[in-house]
C-alpha positions in Angstrom: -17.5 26.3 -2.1 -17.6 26.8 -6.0 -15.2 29.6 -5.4 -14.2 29.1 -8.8 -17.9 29.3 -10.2 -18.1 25.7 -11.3 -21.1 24.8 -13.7 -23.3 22.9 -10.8 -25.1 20.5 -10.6 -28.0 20.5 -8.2 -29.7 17.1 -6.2 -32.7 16.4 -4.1 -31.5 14.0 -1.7 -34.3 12.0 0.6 -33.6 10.6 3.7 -36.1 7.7 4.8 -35.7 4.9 7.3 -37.4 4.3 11.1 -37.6 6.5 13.5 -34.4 6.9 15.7 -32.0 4.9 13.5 -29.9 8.3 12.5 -31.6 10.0 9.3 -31.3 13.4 11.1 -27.7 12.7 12.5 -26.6 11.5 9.1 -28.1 14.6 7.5 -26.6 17.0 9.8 -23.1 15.6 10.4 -22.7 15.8 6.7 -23.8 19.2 6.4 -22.5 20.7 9.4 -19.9 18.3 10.8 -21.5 18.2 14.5 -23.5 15.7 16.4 -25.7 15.8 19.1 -26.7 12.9 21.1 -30.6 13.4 21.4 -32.6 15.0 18.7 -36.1 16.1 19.0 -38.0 13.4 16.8 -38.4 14.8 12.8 -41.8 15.4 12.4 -43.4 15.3 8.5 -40.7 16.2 6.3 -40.1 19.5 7.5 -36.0 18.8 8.2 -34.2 20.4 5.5 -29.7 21.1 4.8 -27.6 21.7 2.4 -24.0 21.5 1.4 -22.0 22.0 -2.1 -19.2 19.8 -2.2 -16.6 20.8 -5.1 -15.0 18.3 -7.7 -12.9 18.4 -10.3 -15.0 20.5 -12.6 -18.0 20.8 -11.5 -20.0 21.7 -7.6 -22.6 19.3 -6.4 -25.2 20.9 -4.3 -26.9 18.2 -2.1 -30.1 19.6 -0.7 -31.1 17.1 2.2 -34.6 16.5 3.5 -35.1 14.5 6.4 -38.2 12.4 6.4 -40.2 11.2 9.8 -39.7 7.8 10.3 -42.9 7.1 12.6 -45.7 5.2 11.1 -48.2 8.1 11.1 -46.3 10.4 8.7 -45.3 7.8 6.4 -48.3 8.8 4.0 -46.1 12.3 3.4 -43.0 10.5 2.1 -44.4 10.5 -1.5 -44.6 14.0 -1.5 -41.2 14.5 -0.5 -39.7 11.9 -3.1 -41.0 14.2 -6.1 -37.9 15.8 -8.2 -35.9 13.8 -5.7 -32.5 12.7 -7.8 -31.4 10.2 -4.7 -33.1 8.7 -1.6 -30.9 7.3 1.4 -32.5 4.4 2.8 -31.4 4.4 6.4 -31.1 1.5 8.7 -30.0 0.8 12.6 -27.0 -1.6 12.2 -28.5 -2.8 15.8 -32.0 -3.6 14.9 -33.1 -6.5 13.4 -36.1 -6.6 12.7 -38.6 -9.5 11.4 -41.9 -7.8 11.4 -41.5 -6.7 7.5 -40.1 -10.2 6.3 -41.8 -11.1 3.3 -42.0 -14.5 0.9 -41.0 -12.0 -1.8 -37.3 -11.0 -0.7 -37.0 -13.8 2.1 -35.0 -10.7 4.5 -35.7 -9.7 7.6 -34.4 -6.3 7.3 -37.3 -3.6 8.5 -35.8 -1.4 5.6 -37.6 -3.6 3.0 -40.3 -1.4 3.5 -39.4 1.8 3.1 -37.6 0.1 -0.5 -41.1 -1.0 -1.3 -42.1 2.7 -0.8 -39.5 4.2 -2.9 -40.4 1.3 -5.7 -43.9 2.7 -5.6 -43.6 6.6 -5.3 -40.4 8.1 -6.1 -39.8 9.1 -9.3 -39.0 6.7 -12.1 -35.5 7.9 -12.3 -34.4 7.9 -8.9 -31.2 6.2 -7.3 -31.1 4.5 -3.9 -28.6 4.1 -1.8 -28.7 2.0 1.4 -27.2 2.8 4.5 -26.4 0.9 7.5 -25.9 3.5 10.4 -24.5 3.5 13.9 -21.3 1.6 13.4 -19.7 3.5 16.0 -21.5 0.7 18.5 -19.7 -2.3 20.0 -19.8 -5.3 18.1 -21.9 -7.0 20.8 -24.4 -4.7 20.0 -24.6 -5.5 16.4 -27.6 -7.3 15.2 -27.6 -6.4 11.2 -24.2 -8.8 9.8 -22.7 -6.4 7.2 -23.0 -9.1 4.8 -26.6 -9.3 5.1 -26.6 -5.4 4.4 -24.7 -5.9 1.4 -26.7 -8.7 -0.2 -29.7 -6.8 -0.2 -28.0 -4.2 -1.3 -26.9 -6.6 -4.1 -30.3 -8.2 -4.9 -31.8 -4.7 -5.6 -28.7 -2.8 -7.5 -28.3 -0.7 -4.9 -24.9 1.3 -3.8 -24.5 -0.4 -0.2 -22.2 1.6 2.7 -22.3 0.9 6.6 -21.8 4.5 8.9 -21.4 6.1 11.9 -23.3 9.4 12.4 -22.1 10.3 15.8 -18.1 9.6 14.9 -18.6 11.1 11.1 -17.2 7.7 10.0 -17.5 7.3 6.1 -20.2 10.0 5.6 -18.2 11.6 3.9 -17.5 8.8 1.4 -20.8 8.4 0.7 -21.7 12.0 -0.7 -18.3 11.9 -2.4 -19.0 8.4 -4.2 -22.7 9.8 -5.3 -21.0 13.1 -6.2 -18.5 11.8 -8.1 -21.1 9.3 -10.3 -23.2 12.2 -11.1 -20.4 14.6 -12.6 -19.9 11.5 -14.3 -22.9 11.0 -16.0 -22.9 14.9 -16.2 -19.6 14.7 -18.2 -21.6 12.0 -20.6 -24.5 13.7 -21.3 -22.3 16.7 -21.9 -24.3 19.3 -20.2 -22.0 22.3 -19.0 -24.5 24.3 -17.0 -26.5 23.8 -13.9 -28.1 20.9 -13.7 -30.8 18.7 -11.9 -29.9 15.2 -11.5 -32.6 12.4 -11.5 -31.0 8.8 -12.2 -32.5 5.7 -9.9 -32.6 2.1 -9.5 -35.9 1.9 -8.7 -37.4 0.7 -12.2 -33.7 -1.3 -13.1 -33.3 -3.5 -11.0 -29.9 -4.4 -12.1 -28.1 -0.6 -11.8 -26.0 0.8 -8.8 -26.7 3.6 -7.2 -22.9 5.2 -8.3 
């Protein structure tokens, strides 16, 4: 890790999405590779990891905090979204559901409200990813058609991957992909020392996460 003292760049990464669709399995089998089948429900904001991933010049340090997904803490969200560079919108490939379906987007993906929330309090240079989680599950099981995942992704500029928290399938690829846009930007705006990284879709519409 940054053995060769790469200039780094440092991210606040926020995790948000229901309760029990994998914000907290996601977060830890990135950061420590392991999975455990019944976690103790996040409660506030108080879940935090970290893990430096090196590239070709430079280290990204992602520093992960893992938001509550029950109705009664969503009112501490916003204070978890300040200096936050990326939020990973988190949804349960096997739920669908309709209770959050609005005339505006016509979807009836849940995670439409937690987008709302990130529109309205995270910084005004974030970046938003979303994720559909739990892959791993038979496809009987599926509710949430990949190409519904990726068409909202679409419609909001979003960077759009599907995962599985309990096999560690394409976590990975997602750090790596955000990773490897922000040394890119780093390498544009030619800053060669640490860094904090703040660039969003929130307020254009049009831009991808990576």
């Amino acid at each position: 890790m940054n053995g060769n003292l790469l200039p780094v760049i440092k991210v606040k990464v926020v995790v948000v999405g229901d309760a029990g669709v994998g914000k907290t399995s996601l977060a830890v089998r990135f950061t420590d590779n392991s999975f455990i089948q019944h976690y103790k429900q996040t409660v506030g904001g108080n879940e935090f990891c970290s893990r430096a991933l090196d590239f070709k010049d430079k280290t990204v340090v992602f520093n992960i905090w893992d938001t509550a997904g029950q109705e009664r803490f969503r009112s501490l969200v916003p204070m978890y979204l300040r200096d936050a560079g990326i939020a990973l919108a988190v949804y349960d490939i096997s739920s669908h559901n309709k209770q959050y379906c609005t005339i505006l987007f016509r979807n009836p993906l849940r995670i439409l409200s937690w987008l709302l929330q990130l529109q309205q309090y995270g910084p005004r240079d974030l970046k938003c990813a979303l994720i559909g989680n739990k892959i791993d599950l038979d496809d009987d099981l599926r509710e949430v058609p990949t190409q519904e995942g990726q068409l909202l992704a679409e419609g909001h500029g979003l960077y759009f991957e599907e995962t599985s928290a309990k096999s560690g399938d394409r976590i990975d690829k997602v750090f790596n992909d955000i990773g490897i846009a922000l040394v890119e930007r780093c390498k544009k705006e030619k800053r060669s020392s640490t860094v904090s990284i703040c660039d969003s879709y929130v307020h254009r519409k049009k831009k991808t996460c990576c």
